[in-house]
Structures are given as structure tokens and as C-alpha cells.
C-alpha positions as semicolon CSV with decimal commas, in nm:
position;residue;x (nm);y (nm);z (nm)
1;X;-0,587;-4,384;-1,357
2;X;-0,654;-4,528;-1,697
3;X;-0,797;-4,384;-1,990
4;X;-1,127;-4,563;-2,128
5;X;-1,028;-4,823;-2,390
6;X;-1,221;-4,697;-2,688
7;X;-1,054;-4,331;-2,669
8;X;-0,704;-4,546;-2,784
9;X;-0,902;-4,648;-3,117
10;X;-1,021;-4,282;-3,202
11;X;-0,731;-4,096;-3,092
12;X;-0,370;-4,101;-3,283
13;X;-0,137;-3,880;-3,062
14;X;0,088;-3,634;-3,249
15;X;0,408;-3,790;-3,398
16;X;0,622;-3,523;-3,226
17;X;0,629;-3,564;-2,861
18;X;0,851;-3,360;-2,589
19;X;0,905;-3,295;-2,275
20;X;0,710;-3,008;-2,032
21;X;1,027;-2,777;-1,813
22;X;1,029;-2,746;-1,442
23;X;0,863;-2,379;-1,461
24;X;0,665;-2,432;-1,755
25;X;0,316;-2,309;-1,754
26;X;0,071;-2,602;-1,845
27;X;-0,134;-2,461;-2,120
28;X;0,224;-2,286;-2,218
29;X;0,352;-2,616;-2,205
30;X;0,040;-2,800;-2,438
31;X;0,063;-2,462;-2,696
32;X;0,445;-2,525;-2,756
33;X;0,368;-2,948;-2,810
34;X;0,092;-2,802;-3,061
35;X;0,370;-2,624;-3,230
36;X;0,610;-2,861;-3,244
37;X;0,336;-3,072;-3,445
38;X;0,208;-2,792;-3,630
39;X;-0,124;-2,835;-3,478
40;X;-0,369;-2,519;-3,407
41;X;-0,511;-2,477;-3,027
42;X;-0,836;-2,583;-3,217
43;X;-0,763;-2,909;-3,303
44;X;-0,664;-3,008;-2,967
45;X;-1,027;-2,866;-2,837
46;X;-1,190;-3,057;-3,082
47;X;-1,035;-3,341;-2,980
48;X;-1,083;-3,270;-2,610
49;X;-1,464;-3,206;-2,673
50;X;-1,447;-2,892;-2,536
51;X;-1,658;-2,622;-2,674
52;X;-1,717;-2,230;-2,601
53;X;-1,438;-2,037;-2,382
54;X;-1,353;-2,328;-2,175
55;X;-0,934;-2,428;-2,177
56;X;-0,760;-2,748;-2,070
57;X;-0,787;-2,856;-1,720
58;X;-0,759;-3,116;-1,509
59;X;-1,091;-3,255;-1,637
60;X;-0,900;-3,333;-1,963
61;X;-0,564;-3,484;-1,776
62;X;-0,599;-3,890;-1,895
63;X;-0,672;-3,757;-2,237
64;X;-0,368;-3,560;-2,297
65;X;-0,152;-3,750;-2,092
66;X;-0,220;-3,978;-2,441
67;X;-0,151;-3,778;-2,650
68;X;0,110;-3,580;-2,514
69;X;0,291;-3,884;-2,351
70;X;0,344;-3,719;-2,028
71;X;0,266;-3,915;-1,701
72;X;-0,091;-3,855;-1,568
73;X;0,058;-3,775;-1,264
74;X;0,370;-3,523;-1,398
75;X;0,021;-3,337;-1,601
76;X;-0,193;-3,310;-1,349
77;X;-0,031;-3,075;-1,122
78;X;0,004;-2,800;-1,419
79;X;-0,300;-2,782;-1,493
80;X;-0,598;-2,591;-1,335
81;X;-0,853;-2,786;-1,105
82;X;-1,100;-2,569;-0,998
83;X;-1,383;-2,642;-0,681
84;X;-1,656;-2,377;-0,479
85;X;-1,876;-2,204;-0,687
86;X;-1,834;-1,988;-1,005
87;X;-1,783;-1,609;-0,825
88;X;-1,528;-1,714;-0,527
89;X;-1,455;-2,119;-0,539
90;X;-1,096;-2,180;-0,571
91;X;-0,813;-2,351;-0,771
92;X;-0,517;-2,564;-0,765
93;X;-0,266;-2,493;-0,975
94;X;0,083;-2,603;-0,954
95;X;0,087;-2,686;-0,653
96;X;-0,064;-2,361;-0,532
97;X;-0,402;-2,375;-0,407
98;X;-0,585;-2,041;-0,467
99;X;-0,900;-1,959;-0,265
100;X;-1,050;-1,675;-0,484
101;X;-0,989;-1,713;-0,919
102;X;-0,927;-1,340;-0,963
103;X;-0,588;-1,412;-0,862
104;X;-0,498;-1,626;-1,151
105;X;-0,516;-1,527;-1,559
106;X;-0,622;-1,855;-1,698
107;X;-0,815;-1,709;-1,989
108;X;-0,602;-1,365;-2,062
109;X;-0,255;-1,443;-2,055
110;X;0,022;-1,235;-2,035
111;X;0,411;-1,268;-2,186
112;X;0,719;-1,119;-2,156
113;X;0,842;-1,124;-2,550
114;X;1,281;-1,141;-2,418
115;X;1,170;-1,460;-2,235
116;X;1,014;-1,604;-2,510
117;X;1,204;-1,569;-2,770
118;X;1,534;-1,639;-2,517
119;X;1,411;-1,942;-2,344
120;X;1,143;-2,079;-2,558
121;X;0,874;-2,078;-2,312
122;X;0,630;-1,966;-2,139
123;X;0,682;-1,903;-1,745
124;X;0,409;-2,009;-1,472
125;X;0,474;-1,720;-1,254
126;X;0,320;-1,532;-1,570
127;X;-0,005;-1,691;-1,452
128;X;-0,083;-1,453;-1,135
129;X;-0,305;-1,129;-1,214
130;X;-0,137;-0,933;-0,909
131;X;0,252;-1,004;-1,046
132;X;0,228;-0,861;-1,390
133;X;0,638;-0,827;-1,423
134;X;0,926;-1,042;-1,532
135;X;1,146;-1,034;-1,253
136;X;1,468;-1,187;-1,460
137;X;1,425;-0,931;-1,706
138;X;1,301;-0,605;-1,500
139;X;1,045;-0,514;-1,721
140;X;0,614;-0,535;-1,722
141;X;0,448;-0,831;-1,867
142;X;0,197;-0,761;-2,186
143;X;-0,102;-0,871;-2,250
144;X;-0,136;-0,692;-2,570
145;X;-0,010;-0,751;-2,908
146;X;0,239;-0,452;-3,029
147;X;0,101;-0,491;-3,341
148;X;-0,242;-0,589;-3,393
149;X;-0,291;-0,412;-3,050
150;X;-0,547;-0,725;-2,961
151;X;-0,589;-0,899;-2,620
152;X;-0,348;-1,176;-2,666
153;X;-0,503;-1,564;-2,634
154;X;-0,413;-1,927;-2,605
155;X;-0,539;-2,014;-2,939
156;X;-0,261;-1,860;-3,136
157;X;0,023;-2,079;-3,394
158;X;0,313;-2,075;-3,123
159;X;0,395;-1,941;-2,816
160;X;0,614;-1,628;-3,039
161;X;0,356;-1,579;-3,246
162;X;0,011;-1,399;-3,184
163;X;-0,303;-1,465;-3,385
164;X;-0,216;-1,137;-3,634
165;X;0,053;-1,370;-3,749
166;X;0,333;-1,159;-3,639
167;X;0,573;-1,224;-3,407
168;X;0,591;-1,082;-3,057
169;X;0,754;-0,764;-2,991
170;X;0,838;-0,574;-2,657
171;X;0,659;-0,202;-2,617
172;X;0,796;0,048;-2,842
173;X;0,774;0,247;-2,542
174;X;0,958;0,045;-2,241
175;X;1,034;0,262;-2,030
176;X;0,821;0,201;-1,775
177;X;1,016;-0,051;-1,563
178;X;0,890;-0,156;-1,241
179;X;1,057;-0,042;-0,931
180;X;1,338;-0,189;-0,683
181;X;1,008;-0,255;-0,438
182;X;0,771;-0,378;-0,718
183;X;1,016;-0,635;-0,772
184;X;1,114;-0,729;-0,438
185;X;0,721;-0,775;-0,371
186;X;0,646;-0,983;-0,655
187;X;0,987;-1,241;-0,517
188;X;0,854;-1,281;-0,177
189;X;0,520;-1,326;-0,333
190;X;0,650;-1,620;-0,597
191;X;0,863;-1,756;-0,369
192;X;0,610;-2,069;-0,314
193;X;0,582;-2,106;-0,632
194;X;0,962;-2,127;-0,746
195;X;1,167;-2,248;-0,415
196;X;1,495;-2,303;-0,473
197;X;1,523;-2,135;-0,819
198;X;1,375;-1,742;-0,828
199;X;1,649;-1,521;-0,545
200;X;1,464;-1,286;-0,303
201;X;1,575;-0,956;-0,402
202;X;1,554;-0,849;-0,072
203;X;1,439;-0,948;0,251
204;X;1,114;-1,001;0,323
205;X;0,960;-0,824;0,628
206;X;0,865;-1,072;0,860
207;X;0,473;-1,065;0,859
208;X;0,532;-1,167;0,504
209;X;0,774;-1,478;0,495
210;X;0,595;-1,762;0,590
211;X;0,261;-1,644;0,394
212;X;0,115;-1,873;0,109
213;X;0,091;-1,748;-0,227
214;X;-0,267;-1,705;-0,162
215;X;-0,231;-1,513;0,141
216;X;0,114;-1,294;-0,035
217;X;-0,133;-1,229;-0,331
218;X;-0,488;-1,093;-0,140
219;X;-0,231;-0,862;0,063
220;X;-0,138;-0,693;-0,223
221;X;-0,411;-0,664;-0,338
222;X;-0,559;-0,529;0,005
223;X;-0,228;-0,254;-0,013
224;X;-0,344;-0,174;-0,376
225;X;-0,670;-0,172;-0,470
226;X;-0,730;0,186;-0,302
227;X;-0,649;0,485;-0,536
228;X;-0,769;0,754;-0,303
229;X;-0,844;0,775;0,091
230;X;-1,145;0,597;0,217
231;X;-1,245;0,503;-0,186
232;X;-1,561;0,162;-0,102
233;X;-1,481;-0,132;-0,382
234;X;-1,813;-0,283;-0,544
235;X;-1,816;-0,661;-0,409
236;X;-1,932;-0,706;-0,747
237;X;-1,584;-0,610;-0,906
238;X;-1,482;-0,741;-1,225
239;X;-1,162;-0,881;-1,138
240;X;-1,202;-1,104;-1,439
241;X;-1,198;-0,836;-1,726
242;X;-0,870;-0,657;-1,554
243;X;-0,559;-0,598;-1,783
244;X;-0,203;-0,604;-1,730
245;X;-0,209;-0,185;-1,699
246;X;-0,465;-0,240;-1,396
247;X;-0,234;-0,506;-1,233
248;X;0,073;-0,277;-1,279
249;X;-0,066;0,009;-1,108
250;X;-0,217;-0,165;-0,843
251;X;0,096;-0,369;-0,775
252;X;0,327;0,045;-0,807
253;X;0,057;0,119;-0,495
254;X;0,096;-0,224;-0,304
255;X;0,486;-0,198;-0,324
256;X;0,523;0,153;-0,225
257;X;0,265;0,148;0,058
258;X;0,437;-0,155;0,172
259;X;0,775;-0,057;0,185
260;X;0,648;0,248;0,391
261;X;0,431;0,016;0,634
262;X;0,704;0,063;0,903
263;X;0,709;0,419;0,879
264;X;0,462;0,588;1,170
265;X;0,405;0,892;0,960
266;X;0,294;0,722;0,669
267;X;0,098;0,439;0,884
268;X;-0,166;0,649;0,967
269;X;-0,261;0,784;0,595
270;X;-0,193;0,414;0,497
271;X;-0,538;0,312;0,746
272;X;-0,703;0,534;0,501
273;X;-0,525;0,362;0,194
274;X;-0,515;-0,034;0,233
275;X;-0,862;-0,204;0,200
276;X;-0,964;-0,293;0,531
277;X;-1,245;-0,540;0,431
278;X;-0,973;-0,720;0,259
279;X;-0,717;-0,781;0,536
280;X;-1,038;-0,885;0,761
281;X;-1,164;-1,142;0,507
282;X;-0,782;-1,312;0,496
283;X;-0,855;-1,324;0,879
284;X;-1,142;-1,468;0,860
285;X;-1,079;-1,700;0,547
286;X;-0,698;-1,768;0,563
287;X;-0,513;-2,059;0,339
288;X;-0,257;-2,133;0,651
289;X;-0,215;-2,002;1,008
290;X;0,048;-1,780;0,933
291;X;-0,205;-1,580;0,609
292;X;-0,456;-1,523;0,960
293;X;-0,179;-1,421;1,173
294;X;-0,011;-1,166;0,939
295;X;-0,370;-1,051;0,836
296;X;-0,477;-1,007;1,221
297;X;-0,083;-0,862;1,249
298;X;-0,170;-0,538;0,995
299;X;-0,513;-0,474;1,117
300;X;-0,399;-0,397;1,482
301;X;-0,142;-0,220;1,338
302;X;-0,325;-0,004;1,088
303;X;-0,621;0,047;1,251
304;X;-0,572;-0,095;1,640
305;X;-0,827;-0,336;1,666
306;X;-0,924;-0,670;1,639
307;X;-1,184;-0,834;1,417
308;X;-1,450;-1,000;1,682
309;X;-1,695;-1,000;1,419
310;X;-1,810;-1,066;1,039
311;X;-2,014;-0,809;0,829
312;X;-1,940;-1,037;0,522
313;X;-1,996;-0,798;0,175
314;X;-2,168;-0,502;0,352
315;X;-1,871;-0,423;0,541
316;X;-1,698;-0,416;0,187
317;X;-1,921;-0,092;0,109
318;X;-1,909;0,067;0,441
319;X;-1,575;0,056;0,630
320;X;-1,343;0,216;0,422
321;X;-1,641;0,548;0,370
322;X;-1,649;0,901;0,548
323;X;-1,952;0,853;0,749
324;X;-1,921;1,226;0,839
325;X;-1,685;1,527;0,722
């Protein structure tokens, strides 16, 4: 794919060019060049023509491939291509193709300061609302300056250093450290995403080895969501606005219910627990064949039936409510 001619007359890439890392995120990847050249995230949306909230995508590929040097085709892939409509179309990203966008951060990110300021990146596995933890490190992703206490962004001087113009610092108070089974759920759950580099910490049951990162990610969120028995979730939820905090709670819920799936005391006050409407929409709407078998697998086992129909958003406010006490 080539770039149209007059672009190469009105564009001068940077004179600093390097190279993106195996598990770099994209826009990571395109705020770290911007560093190196001392360049604010501004310039390179003015440059891009993009105006409002909108970040870097695939749209933008043959232009930064120009600037940036990289290969059209070694870009592409990191960055976020979106298709479907606004509320539930999907994404490919890295290779991973996502079939609702609550499931990624693209506009909020979140950081883990020791891998920053250690490696000098930013990780893609970052990138995933439902896995708000750094597995290498043991410890919660923030989305949060320490100091300025401000959501952090994309448009900021370096990856180390937030828009306040001070430098990234972990929690005064860390220590809040995600569990043995928080972390073991968010490996199975990246494992698509990093094969052959990020260790299972444990073994993953079987219902959840062969799912897709999709499928992984909607499950916990299915074993999560729920803070009390038979609590209905608005269809109209704004997964969007949700911070790290909301992801780490929902994730403490998803990994303890989980790990006590295979328990038969704990299975029956866990049919009152784990969204049902959620498990029967990966049914209905799976990524791959094993996402619909596993989903089909938990809802005979938690509730001991079979889907044979579709109630589509209704059945979101109805299912999981007392109809009579």
C-alpha cells in the first residue's frame, strides 16, 4: 500500500527514528518515538489531521509508517481497527479480535510505574479493561497520577512522565496486591496475546484453555460483574467511563468465584452470583467454537439448562431478578 505522493512533499519525518518491541503497545510505541524526538502527542495529531478525542488507528497506518519508518505491514497490526457500530462493533488489535470495545482501554490507559521506568515501555497486555494488574511485578495497574491525582492520557511528554510534569510514581499505599488467583486468571486470559513469552502461573481449568481472549475476557466479566445475589445490570452500562478500581474489584470477584466453580457448595450461590445473560450472549455470539462450548459448558452447570432461545437485552434486566420472595 503506498502513501499518496503529495503527503512526501508536506511531511518531513522526525530525524530520530527507532524501532517498536515485540510486546509494545502501539500508541505506547508512537508516544516513546515522540519522545525520542521531543515531539508533543499534539504535533503528531496535527499532522495526522485528527481532531477532537480521536487517537491513532489503523486509519492513519501509511502515514506513520512515513514518518516513523516502520513497515506498513509491522504497524498495522498494533494499532486499533475498529468495525460494527459505535455501542457493540468490534476491534482488532494485535492480533486479537475483540467483539465488544468495553474490553479494551484505548482512550484511558493504565501503567504500571516499575515497568516503566525498568523496561522503558509500555506493555500491550496493559490495554485490556478486565486485567488491570502487572503480572511480572504482582502489583495493580494505575490509571491515576500519584501526584496530580488526574486520569492519566496519551497526550503527555513521555511515557514516565504525566501531563503535571512529574514523573510517575507507584501508590504510596501498595499494599493492595492482587491475589495468587487474580493472577493466575489474568495468565490464562493473556495467554493469546503473549504465547511463548508470559508463564501460566497455574493451570488452567479446562473449559478455559482453548478460549480466545475475547471469550477469556466476557467470562470474567460474566463471574464479576455481580456484587450481590440476583443484582440486574443496565444494558446501558457505561463500560467506557470504568476505572482501574472498578476493574480490580471486579476481576478479586471473577478470580475467587472461579477458583471455587468446582466446589458443589459454592456452585449453587455462584448461579445467583455470575451474570447469566452474559454467559448466554457468549453462546449465542462466540469468537471460536470452543468461547460457545465453554459458555454452553457453565450454563448447564450453574444453572442446568440449555439456552434454546434469545431474549436479546430484556433478558439482561430480568433473569438474574427475584420474581417472588
Amino acid at each position: 500500500m503506498s502513501m499518496p505522493i503529495h503527503l512526501h512533499s508536506e511531511l518531513t519525518p522526525p530525524p530520530i527514528q527507532i524501532e517498536c518491541l515485540e510486546d509494545e503497545s502501539g500508541l505506547g510505541y508512537l508516544l516513546r518515538w515522540l519522545g525520542t524526538n521531543h515531539l508533543p502527542f499534539r504535533w503528531l495529531k496535527k499532522v495526522l489531521g485528527i481532531r477532537g478525542p480521536r487517537l491513532p488507528d489503523t486509519r492513519d497506518a501509511i502515514v506513520l509508517s512515513y514518518l516513523t519508518g516502520l513497515e506498513h505491514e509491522q504497524l498495522k497490526p498494533i494499532l486499533m481497527q475498529t468495525f460494527g457500530n459505535a455501542k457493540e462493533g468490534g476491534m482488532l488489535v494485535y492480533g486479537q479480535q475483540l467483539l465488544f470495545r468495553d474490553l479494551y482501554r484505548f482512550r484511558s490507559p493504565q501503567i504500571c510505574p516499575s515497568c516503566i521506568h525498568q523496561k522503558g515501555y509500555i506493555s500491550r497486555c496493559w490495554e485490556f479493561g478486565p486485567i488491570p494488574i502487572c503480572i511480572e511485578h504482582g502489583v495493580y495497574l494505575i490509571d491515576h497520577c500519584e501526584h496530580c491525582k488526574k486520569p492519566i492520557r496519551w497526550d503527555r511528554p513521555t511515557i514516565d512522565i504525566c501531563q503535571c510534569g512529574r514523573i510517575f510514581s507507584s501508590p504510596a499505599n501498595a499494599s493492595d496486591r492482587p491475589s495468587q488467583a487474580e493472577l493466575n486468571l489474568a495468565s490464562w486470559a493473556l495467554k493469546p496475546l503473549m504465547i511463548n513469552r508470559l508463564p501460566e502461573l497455574s493451570q488452567a481449568p479446562p473449559w478455559m484453555r482453548h478460549l480466545s481472549m475475547d471469550g477469556a475476557l466476557r467470562i470474567i466479566k460474566a463471574f464479576g460483574i455481580c456484587q450481590t445475589s440476583h443484582e440486574a445490570i443496565s444494558s446501558s452500562y457505561p463500560w467506557g467511563k470504568c476505572t482501574s478500581q472498578f476493574w480490580r474489584d471486579l476481576l478479586k470477584r471473577a478470580a475467587l468465584r472461579i477458583e471455587g466453580f468446582l466446589d458443589p457448595p459454592i456452585l449453587s450461590e455462584l448461579s445467583t452470583l455470575v451474570y447469566q445473560p452474559f454467559l448466554e450472549r457468549l453462546a449465542f455470539y462466540p469468537l471460536t467454537t470452543a468461547d460457545k462450548e465453554s459458555a454452553l459448558y457453565l450454563l448447564k452447570q450453574l444453572y442446568a439448562y440449555e439456552p434454546l432461545t434469545h431474549f436479546d437485552s430484556a433478558k439482561g434486566h430480568l433473569s438474574q431478578q427475584r420474581l417472588f420472595d
